[in-house]
N, C-alpha and C positions, 0 to 999 in steps of 0.2 A: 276728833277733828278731821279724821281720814276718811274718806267715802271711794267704796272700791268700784270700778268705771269698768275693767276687765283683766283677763291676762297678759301677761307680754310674750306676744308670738316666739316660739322657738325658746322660750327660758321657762318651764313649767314651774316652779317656785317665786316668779318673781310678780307683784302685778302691778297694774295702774291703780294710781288712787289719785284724787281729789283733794288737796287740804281746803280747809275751812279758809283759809288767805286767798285761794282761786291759783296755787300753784297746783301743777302736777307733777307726778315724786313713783318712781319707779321702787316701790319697798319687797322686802322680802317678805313670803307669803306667810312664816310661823311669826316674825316679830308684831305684823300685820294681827294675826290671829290672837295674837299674847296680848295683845296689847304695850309690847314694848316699845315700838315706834308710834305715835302719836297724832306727830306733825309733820310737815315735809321738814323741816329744823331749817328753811330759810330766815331770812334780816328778823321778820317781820314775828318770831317766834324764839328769838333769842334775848337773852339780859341786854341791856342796855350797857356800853363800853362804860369803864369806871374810869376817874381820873388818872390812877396809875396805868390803867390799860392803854388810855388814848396817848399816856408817854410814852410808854413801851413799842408802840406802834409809831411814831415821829422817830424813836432811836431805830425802829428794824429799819423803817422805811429812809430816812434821811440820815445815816450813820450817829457818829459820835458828833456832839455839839463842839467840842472840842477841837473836831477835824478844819474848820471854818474858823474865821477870825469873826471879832463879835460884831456885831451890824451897829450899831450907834460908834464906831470906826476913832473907838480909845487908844487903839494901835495895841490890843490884848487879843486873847487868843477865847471862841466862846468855851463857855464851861457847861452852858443847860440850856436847852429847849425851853424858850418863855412864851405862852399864849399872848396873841396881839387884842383879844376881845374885840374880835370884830366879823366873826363866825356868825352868820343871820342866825344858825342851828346850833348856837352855844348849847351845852352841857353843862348839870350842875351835879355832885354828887348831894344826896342828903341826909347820909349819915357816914358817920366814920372821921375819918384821922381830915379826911381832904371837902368835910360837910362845908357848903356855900363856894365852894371856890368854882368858879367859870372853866372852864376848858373846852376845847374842840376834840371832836374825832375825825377831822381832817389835819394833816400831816403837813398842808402846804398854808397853815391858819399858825407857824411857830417859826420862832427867828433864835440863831445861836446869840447870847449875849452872856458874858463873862461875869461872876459873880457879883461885883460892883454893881455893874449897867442892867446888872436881872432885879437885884433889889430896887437901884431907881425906878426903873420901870415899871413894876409893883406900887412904889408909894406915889409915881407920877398916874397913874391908870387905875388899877386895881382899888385903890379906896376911894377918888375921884366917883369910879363907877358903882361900887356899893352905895356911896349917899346920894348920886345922881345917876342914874342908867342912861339920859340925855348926853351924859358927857366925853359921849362915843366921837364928837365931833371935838376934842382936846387936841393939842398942834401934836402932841405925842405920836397921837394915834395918828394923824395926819402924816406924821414921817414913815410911820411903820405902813401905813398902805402902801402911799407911795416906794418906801423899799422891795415891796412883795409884788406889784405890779409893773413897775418901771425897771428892776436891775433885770438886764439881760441872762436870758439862762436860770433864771429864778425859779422855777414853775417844775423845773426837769433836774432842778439841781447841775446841771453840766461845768458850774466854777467846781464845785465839790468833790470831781473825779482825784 
């Protein structure tokens, strides 16, 4: 998938190459020659984020759920990072422990809500949209945009310092 274009001035081991995606990728010249390096290993050449990945990346990136109080505002404290399904670029895995369940791989597409309010939210959304995909326009989902759009500092997290 790598097409070799030339050397790279002043580094004699290193060169230019061409991937097959139309990036350019500075490789070394034996992994080059082995066949070890392949691809440039940009977006576009990697696995696709799995559902536990894309939570792991909501807790690096936006701390503990627990840090923040739960947004449907029960006066609890949140406990989990719940997907709002409303990600144009939803994720689904399709096999495994987490096969058919929706998720995002954006970080700023999840809301802290406390164990209570994560399950309603689930039976108020979640099976809603299994038997209807239409039913993206439920009042549910209507408070959680407006949450993610409308609370100031939302977007940067800045309440969450």
């Amino acid at each position: 998938m790598l097409t070799f274009i030339c050397r790279v001035e002043g580094r004699p081991r290193r060169l230019l190459c061409l991937c097959a995606c139309g990036e350019v990728k500075d490789v070394d010249m034996s992994n080059f020659a082995s066949g070890r390096t392949k691809t440039c290993g940009g977006p576009a050449h990697r696995a696709p984020m799995s559902y536990v990945e894309a939570h792991r990346i909501v807790r690096m990136e936006r701390g503990k759920a627990s840090a923040r109080p739960c947004w449907r505002d029960c006066g609890k404290q949140g406990a989990e990072w719940a997907y709002g399904h409303l990600d144009s670029n939803e994720s689904r895995d399709e096999k495994g422990r987490h096969a058919g369940i929706h998720y995002s791989t954006d970080p700023m597409h999840y809301v802290p809500l406390c164990l209570k309010c994560h399950r309603r939210f689930d039976r108020e959304t979640t099976t809603r949209l299994r038997v209807n995909p239409a039913a993206k326009e439920s009042s549910t989902l209507a408070v959680y945009w407006s949450y993610l759009h409308d609370r100031p500092g939302m977007k940067v997290d800045a309440s969450a310092a």
